[in-house]
Residue, then its C-alpha position, 0 to 999 in steps of 0.5 A: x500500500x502506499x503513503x499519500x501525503x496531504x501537503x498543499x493547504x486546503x481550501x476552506x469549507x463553507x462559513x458555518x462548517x469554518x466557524x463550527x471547526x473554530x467553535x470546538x477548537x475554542x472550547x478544547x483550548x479554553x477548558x484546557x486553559x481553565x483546567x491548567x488554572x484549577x490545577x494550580x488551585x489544588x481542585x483538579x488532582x492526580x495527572x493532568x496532559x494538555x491537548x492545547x496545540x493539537x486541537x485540530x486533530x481531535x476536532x478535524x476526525x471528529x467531522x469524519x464519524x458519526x454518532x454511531x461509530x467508536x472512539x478510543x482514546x489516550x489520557x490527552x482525551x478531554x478534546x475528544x471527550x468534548x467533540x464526541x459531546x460529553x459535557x464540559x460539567x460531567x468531564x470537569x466534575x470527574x477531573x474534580x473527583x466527584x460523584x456527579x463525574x462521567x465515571x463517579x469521580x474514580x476515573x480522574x483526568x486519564x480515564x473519561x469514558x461514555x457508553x452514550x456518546x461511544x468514548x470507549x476510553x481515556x486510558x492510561x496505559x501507552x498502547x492500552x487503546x489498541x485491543x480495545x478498538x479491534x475488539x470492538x470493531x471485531x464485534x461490529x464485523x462479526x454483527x455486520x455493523x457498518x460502524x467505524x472505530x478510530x483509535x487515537x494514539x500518540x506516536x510514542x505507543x507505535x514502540x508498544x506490541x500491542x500496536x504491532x499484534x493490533x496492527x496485525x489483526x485488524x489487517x488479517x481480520x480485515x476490521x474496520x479501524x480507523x488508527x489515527x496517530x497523533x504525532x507530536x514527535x515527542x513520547x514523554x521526553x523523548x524525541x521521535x528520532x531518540x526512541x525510533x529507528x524508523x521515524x517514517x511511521x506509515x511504513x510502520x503500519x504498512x508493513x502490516x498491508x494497511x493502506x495510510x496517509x499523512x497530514x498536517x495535524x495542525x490545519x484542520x481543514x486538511x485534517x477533516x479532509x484527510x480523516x473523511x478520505x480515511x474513514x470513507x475507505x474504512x466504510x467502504x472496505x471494512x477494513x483498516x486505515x493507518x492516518x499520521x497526523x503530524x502535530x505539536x503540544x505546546x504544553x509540557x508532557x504533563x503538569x509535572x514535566x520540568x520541559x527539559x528535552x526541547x528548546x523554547x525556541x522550537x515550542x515558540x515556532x511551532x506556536x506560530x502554526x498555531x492551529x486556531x490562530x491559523x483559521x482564525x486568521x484565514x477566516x477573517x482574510x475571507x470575512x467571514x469572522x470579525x472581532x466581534x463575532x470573535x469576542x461573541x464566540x468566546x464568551x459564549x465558550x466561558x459562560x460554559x466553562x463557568x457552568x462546567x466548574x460550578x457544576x463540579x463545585x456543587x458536585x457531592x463527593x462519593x461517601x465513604x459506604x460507597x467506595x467499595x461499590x465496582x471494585x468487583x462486580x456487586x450485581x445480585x450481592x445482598 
């Protein structure tokens, strides 16, 4: 199979679908903002990664799945959690700790998870999400379920054997996965060309006879165009499809990573391809966006953040006679 890069800046959508792309790698940045404040404020504990930078990968594959299909995720979920449309209240009450959280508080930042909206995972474990996503694409094979299920991973897991027995299966199965790897070129602190001896990460999966592709992470028109090529070939195939999305996270790995593996000034070009500066600017060369359409849309995205942390706030905490609920199965236990 072969590579196909998407190089050339692609054209603009109409202005509502523009506008939408923009809305939804807003809300990603902002809550993330708002998470990294409440963090230092002691409310949100544990483990905290930041999406802020790689917006448009989690925002472009959304525009590509439906309501029916599955997303698997890493534990830098809070954009696909919030394009998959759980809310911004269930996911910051669950960072919170509380019992009005998407999984009772018991998840954390790592771990969000939504039967309804199919976000099978939020998971901690590096490579964790692939046999999730073919088991369940298998399940939808074997029911004859025309559903897609992406697998979102960062270029760092692609070292793990589970991306190579998963990558081997869901090609010998022919099963409808869309693995989308989210490229930043850092696992942790360590640079791509560090930790791999093969850096061209397609040929990876095309070793498995995976058809792929490779775009530019950080423009989500050509990541909703790539992401809608890949899925279509999943929907038509049933079988996989490997998209390298190649992006950046202007973040440190997590709250308590020093940053000591990369240069400011690298951080400081790649902030230049910011990807919501970027098609804020190209919206504003077309006209379709003024300033105060902009200010509009941002205080529409803090009076629901707001929301979302008062609803934490106002959350219970789960009682102590609780805590042993789910820890095994108390189903029919009197």
């Amino acid at each position: 199979m072969t590579n196909t890069d998407i190089k050339a800046r692609q054209p603009l959508a109409n202005q509502e679908q523009s506008l939408h792309l923009l809305r939804q790698m807003l809300r990603i940045r902002r809550f993330e903002e708002k998470s990294t404040e409440l963090y230092s404020a002691m409310k949100i504990r544990g483990f905290l990664h930041l999406y802020i930078g790689e917006e448009a990968v989690a925002v472009g594959v959304a525009e590509a799945l439906s309501t029916d299909d599955a997303v698997v995720a890493t534990y830098r979920e809070h954009g696909h959690a919030i394009v998959r449309g759980m809310s911004m209240g269930a996911i910051m009450a669950e960072m919170y700790g509380k019992v009005d959280g998407c999984c009772r508080g018991r998840g954390g930042s790592m771990h969000l998870f939504d039967a309804e909206h199919r976000l099978y995972g939020g998971n901690a474990i590096v490579g964790g999400g692939f046999p999730i996503a073919v088991g369940l694409a298998l399940a939808d094979h074997l029911q004859k379920k025309a559903r897609v299920t992406c697998c979102c991973f960062g270029e760092g897991a692609m070292a793990e054997g589970e991306f190579h027995e998963s990558m081997n299966l869901a090609s010998l199965w022919q099963l409808p996965v869309l693995f989308v790897c989210e490229n930043n070129f850092y696992a942790m602190g360590t640079a791509l060309e560090l930790s791999e001896s093969v850096v061209d990460l397609s040929s990876k999966a095309a070793a498995y006879a995976v058809p792929t592709a490779t775009v530019d992470g950080m423009d989500v028109i050509a990541v909703a165009e790539a992401a809608k090529k890949a899925s279509d070939t999943v929907r038509e195939t049933g079988a996989p499809f490997f998209l390298e999305c190649r992006t950046y996270r202007f973040r440190p790995h997590s709250m308590f990573d020093p940053e000591l593996y990369r240069s400011k000034q690298e951080v400081d070009g790649w902030k230049q391809r910011c990807p919501i500066l970027s098609l804020t600017n190209r919206l504003k060369e077309k006209g379709w966006i003024d300033d105060s359409t902009l200010e509009k849309l941002e205080e529409d995205i803090a009076t629901e953040i707001a929301s979302a942390v008062d609803f934490a706030e106002q959350s219970e905490w789960e009682s102590v006679e609780d805590l042993t609920r789910f820890v095994y199965s108390d189903v029919g236990v009197n």
